[in-house]
C-alpha positions in Angstrom: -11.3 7.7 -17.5 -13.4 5.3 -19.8 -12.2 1.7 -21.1 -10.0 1.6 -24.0 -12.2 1.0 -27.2 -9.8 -1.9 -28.2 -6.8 -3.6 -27.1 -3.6 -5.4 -29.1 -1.4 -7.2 -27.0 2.0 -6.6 -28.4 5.4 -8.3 -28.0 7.4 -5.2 -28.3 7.5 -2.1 -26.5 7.7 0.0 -29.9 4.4 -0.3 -31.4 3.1 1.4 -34.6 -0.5 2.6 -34.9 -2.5 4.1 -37.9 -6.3 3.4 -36.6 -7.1 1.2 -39.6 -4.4 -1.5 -39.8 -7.2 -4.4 -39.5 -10.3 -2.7 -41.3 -11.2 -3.7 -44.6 -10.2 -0.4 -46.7 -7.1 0.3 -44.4 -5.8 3.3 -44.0 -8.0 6.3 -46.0 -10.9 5.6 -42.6 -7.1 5.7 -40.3 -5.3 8.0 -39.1 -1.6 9.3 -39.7 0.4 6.5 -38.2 2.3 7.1 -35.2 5.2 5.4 -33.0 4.0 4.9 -29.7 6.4 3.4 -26.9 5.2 1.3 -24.0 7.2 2.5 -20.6 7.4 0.6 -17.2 3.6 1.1 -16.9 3.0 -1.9 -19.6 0.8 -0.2 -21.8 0.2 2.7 -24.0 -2.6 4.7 -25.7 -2.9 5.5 -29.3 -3.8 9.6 -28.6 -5.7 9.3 -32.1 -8.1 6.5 -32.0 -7.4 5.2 -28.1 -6.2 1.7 -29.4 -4.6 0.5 -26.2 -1.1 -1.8 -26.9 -0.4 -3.8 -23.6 3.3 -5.7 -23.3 2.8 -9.0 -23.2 4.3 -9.9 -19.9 4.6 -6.2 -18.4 3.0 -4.7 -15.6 -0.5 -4.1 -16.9 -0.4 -7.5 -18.9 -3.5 -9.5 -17.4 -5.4 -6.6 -15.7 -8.6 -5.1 -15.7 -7.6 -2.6 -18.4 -10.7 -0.7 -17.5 -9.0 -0.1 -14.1 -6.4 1.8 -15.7 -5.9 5.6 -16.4 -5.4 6.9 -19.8 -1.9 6.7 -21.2 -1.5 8.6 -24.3 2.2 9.1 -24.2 4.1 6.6 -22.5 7.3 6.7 -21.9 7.4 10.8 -24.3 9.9 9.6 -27.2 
């Protein structure tokens, strides 16, 4: 278990990540972008780049995020 590299508080439990959406140069230094869904946990990791989404207002919302195990598939679309 290691901290999440960065995290993006999100207002929707369906979250779209492509590793580059705020870089300068977008998405060739990305990755392909995937659909990740946030379960009853609160949050969920990007299995790519480890971008961690937390719901605003869900269960992990306002923890020590470093505290929390990996979550690469949330709720398994």
């Amino acid at each position: 278990m290691h901290p999440p590299l960065e995290i993006t508080r999100v207002s929707q439990p369906r979250v779209a990540c492509d590793g580059a959406s705020d870089i300068p140069g977008g998405a060739a230094l990305g990755h392909p972008r995937v659909w990740l869904q946030i379960d009853e946990e609160g949050y969920v990791d990007c299995g790519y780049c480890d971008r961690r989404f937390v719901l605003i207002g869900g269960a992990a919302d306002g923890k020590d995020q470093s505290t929390l195990p990996d979550h690469p598939d949330g709720a398994s679309a």
